[in-house]
N, C-alpha and C positions, 0 to 999 in steps of 0.2 A: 603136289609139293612145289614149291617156289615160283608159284601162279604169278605171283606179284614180280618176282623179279627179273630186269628186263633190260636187258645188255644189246644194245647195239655194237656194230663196228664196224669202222668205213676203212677201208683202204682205197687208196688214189692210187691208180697208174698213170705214169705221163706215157703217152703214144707216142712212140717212133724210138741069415745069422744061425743063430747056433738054438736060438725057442720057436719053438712053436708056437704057432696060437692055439689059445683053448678051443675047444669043439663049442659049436653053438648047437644049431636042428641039423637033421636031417635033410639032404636035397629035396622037394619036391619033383614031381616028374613034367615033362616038358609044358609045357604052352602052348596055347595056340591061336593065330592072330588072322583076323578075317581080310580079305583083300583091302587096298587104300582107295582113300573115297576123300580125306579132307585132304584140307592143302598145309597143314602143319602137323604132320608125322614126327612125332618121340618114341625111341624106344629106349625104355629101360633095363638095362642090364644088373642085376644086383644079386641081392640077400633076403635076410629074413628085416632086415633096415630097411629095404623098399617096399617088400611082402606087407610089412604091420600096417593094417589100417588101410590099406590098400593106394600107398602113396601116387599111384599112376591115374588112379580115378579121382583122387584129389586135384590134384596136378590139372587134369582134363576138365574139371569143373571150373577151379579159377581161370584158364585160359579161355573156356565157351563162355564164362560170362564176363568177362574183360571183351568179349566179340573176336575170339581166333573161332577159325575152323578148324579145330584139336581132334587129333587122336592119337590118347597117351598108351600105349602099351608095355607092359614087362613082360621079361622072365627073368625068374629069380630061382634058386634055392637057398635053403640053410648053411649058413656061410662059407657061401660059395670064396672063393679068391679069384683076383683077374683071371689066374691062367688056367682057373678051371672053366671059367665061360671059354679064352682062347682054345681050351679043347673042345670042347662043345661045337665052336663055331666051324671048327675045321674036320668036322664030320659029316659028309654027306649024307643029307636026307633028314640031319639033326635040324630040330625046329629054332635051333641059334643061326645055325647056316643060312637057315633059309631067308629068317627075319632080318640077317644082316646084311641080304641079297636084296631086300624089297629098299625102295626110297624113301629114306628118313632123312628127317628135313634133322633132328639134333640126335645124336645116340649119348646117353647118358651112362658112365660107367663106374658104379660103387664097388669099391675092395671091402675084402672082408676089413672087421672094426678097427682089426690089430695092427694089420700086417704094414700099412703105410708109414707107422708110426716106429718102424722099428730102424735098426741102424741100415746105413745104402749098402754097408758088406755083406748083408744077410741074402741069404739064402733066397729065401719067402717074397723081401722086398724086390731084389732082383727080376726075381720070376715076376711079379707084378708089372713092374715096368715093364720090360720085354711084351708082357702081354697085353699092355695100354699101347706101346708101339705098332701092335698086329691090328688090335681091336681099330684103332684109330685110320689106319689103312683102310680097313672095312669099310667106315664109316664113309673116308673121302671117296672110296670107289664106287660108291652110291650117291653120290653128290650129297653128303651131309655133313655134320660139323660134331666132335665129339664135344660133349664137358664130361667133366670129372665132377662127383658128386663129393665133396673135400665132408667127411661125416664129424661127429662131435666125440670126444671123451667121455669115458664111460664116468659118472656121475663121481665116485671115489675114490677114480684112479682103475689102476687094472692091477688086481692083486695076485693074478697069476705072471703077473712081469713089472713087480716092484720096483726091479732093479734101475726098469727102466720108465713106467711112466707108474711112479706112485700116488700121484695127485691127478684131478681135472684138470688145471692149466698148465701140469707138464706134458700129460696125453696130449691135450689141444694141440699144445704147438708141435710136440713133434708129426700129429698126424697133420697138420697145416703145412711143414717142410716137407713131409711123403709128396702130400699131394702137389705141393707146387715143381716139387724133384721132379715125378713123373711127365706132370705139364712140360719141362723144360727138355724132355725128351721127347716127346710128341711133335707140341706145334715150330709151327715155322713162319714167316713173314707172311707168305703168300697163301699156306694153307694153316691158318691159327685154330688152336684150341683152346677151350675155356672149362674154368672153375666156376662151381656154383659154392659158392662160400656157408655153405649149413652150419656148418661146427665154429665161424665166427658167428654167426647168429646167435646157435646157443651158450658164445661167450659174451654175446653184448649184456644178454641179462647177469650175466653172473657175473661183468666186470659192475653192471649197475649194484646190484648188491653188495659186492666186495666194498665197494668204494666208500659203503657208510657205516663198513666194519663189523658187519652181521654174515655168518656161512650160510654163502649162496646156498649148501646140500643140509643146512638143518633144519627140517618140517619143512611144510608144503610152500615153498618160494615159487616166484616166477621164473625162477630157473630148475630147478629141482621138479617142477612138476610137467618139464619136458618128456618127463623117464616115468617108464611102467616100472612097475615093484623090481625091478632085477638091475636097475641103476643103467641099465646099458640100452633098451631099445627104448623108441619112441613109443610116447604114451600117443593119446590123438591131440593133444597140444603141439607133440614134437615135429608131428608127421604134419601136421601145418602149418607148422613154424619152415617146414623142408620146403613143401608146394610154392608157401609165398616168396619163398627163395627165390624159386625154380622159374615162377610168374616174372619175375623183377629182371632175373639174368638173360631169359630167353625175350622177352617183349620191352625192354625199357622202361615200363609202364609199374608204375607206384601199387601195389596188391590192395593197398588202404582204400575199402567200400566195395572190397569185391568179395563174393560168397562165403558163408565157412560152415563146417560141419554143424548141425544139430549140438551136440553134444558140449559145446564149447558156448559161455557164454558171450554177448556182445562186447562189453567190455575188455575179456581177454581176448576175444580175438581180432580185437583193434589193437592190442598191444601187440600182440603178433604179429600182425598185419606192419605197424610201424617198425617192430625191430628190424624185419627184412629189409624194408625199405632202406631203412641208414644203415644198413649190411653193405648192403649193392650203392647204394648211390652215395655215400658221404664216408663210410669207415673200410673201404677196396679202394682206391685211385689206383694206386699199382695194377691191378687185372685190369684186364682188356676182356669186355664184353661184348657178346652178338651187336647188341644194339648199336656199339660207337663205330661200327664197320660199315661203310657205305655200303647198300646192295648195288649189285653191277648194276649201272644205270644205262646211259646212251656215250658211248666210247667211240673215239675217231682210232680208227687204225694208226695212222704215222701223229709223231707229235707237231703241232703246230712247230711256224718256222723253215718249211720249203719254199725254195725258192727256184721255179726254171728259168730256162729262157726266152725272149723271143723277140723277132725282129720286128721293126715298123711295118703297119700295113698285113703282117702277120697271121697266121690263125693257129692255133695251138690243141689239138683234144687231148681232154681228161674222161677218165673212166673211174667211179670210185661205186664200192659195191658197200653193202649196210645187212649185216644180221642179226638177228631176234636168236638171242638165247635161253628168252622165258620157254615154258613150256605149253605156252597158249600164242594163236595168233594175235596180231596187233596190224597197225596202220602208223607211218608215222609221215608226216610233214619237209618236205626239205627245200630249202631255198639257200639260194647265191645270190651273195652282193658283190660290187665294186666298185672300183672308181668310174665319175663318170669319162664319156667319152671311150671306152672300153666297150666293146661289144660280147654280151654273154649270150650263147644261144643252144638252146635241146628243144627235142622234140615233139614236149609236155604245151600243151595250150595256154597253158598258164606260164605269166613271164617269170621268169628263174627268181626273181626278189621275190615275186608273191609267197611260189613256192607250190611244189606237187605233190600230194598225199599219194604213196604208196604201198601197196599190200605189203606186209611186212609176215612171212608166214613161217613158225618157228621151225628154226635152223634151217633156213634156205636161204642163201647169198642173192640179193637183189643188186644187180648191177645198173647203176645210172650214169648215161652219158654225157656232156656238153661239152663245148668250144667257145675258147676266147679269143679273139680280132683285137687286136693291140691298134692305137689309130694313129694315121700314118705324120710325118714330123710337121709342123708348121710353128714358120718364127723359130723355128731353133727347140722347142718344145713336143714331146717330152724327151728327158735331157738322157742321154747315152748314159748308162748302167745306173740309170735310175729304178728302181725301186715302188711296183704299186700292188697294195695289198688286199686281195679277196678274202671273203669269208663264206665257210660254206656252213649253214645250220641245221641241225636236224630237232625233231621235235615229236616225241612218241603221244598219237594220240589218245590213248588208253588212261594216263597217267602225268603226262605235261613234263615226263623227263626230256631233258636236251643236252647237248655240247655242240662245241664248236670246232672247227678244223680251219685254220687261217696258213693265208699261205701267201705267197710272192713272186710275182713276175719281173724280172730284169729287163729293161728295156736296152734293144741294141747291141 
């Protein structure tokens, strides 16, 4: 898990409600998940919405042929609710526990159909949140990132809760406000969480439709033939229209020409392929996706802008140390420049501009040393609390990531 990403960092020392939701199935009984081997772990937490069609094997196919080294895994029951997985998970020896303990690069987490959708005084919803708040601890405690899998309204509304979502594009939006509620209780600047946008998916078709005054839900539409005969779960259109979602939000990467079910012809599943695509990349700006987030790259400890002292004739040591936060060894590069006339000297055979390749061995602090000789005054130069500026480079050789660390000597 997160092979690729690869954090330096230097630090310098200077020396010296009130319904219910309907019943769906029944839970199945637990899962079980074989030890980790790829370097992009998903684990699914869900329902009989993940369950159908086997979402998670879908999902693993579009990501292996896009070229991740995927492995998607669930567990689900029969409409399960967050805080019934939150039970689950806080049971020892329970197979949630355990998969929540192993490292997963995304943890994926679907509420049952209804519950998000309903008002924030409820009961149900409540409990959800709270339980996306735990779940998502989990998650960061194992160095991974939640989304929320945001699902779609049931095809004719939900007629077990008129009251409140009578139609498709009043379920939609209020299960779009659940889920972005929940999000807004989870993430945070420095540890973000994400929405996979599904149930705006299966609005893009049914706003196309709407738009030229024919119902999206009468006979077989390309919106309507998301939903198996019970208007509410994924047909295997729907559950691919989920995957290419899921492909787009996790990789950046456009789902259109990458694999799709047998079952499904070419043509639809280019269309499907396409809706996701202007899901995620053209009809969300608002969300904040995995992809627009810098992976930790090569990071200087202090921010550029120090500035010591020192006197003419001079010599001055620094000590600045550089760690690898991937999970795999690396090598990286470093050199120092500066003004001339300035003397820079360490121990490396190689002159400090050229720069010295380092073992760089995950999570162990490499400390490198050198000293600077400031040269001594002549003619009046250089001028008393003058100002001359070093730069130090680092340069990971695995991957060509760098930064810089700049910094300033006072003269005098």
């Amino acid at each position: 898990m997160n092979e690729r990403r690869l954090a330096m960092i230097l630090i310098f020392l200077l020396i010296a409600s009130n319904h219910s939701p309907s019943t769906l199935d029944s839970p199945t009984g637990d899962a079980s998940s074989p030890p980790k081997t790829s370097a992009l772990d998903v684990l699914m937490l869900g329902n009989s919405y993940t369950s159908q069609n086997d979402l998670a094997s879908k999902l693993d196919s579009i990501l292996t042929d896009g070229g991740e080294n995927a492995e998607v895994s669930a567990l689900t029951g029969g409409g399960l609710k967050l805080y019934e997985h939150e039970g689950r998970a806080r049971e020892s020896g329970n197979q949630w526990n355990f998969s929540l303990n192993e490292p997963n690069d995304f943890v994926i987490l679907q509420d049952q159909s209804q519950v998000p959708s309903f008002p924030t005084n409820s009961e149900y919803w409540q409990d959800s949140r709270d339980a996306a708040i735990y779940l998502n601890q989990r998650a960061l405690s194992s160095d991974g990132n939640t989304i929320l899998f945001m699902t779609w309204g049931y095809k004719d509304g939900d007629s077990n809760n008129q009251w409140r979502n009578p139609d498709y594009p009043t379920m939609q939006l209020h299960l779009q406000q659940g889920y972005e509620m929940y999000l807004e209780n989870i993430t945070t600047q420095s540890e973000p969480a994400f929405i996979a946008p599904v149930g705006l998916a299966y609005k893009h078709l049914y706003d196309a439709i709407a738009n030229t005054g024919a119902d999206p839900s009468a006979g077989p539409t390309p919106f309507s033939t998301l939903y198996s005969s019970d208007g509410s779960h994924p047909s295997i259109d729907g559950t691919y229209l989920s995957a290419c979602v899921f492909h787009a939000v996790i990789t950046g990467e456009s789902p259109v020409g990458r694999t799709y079910p047998g079952q499904i012809s070419p043509p639809r599943a280019l269309e499907l392929q396409e809706t996701a695509a202007a899901t995620v990349f053209n009809e969300t700006a608002d969300y904040l996706y995995p992809f627009e987030i810098e992976p930790p790259g090569i990071e200087f400890g202090p921010d550029s802008g120090s500035v010591f002292d020192i006197d003419p004739g001079k010599t001055i040591g620094l000590n600045f140390n550089f760690t690898n936060h991937a999970e795999v060894d690396d090598t990286a590069l470093v050199d120092i420049s500066g003004p001339e006339g300035w003397s820079i000297e360490w121990s490396n055979s190689e002159p400090p501009e050229v720069g010295h390749t380092y073992d760089a061995p995950s999570d162990t602090a490499q400390w490198v040393g050198f000293s600077i000789t400031a040269p001594g005054v002549s003619e009046g130069y250089p001028l008393a609390e003058s100002l001359h500026g070093f730069s130090m480079r680092l340069i990971t050789v695995s991957d060509g990531m760098r930064d810089w660390y700049n910094f300033s000597l006072e003269y005098g």
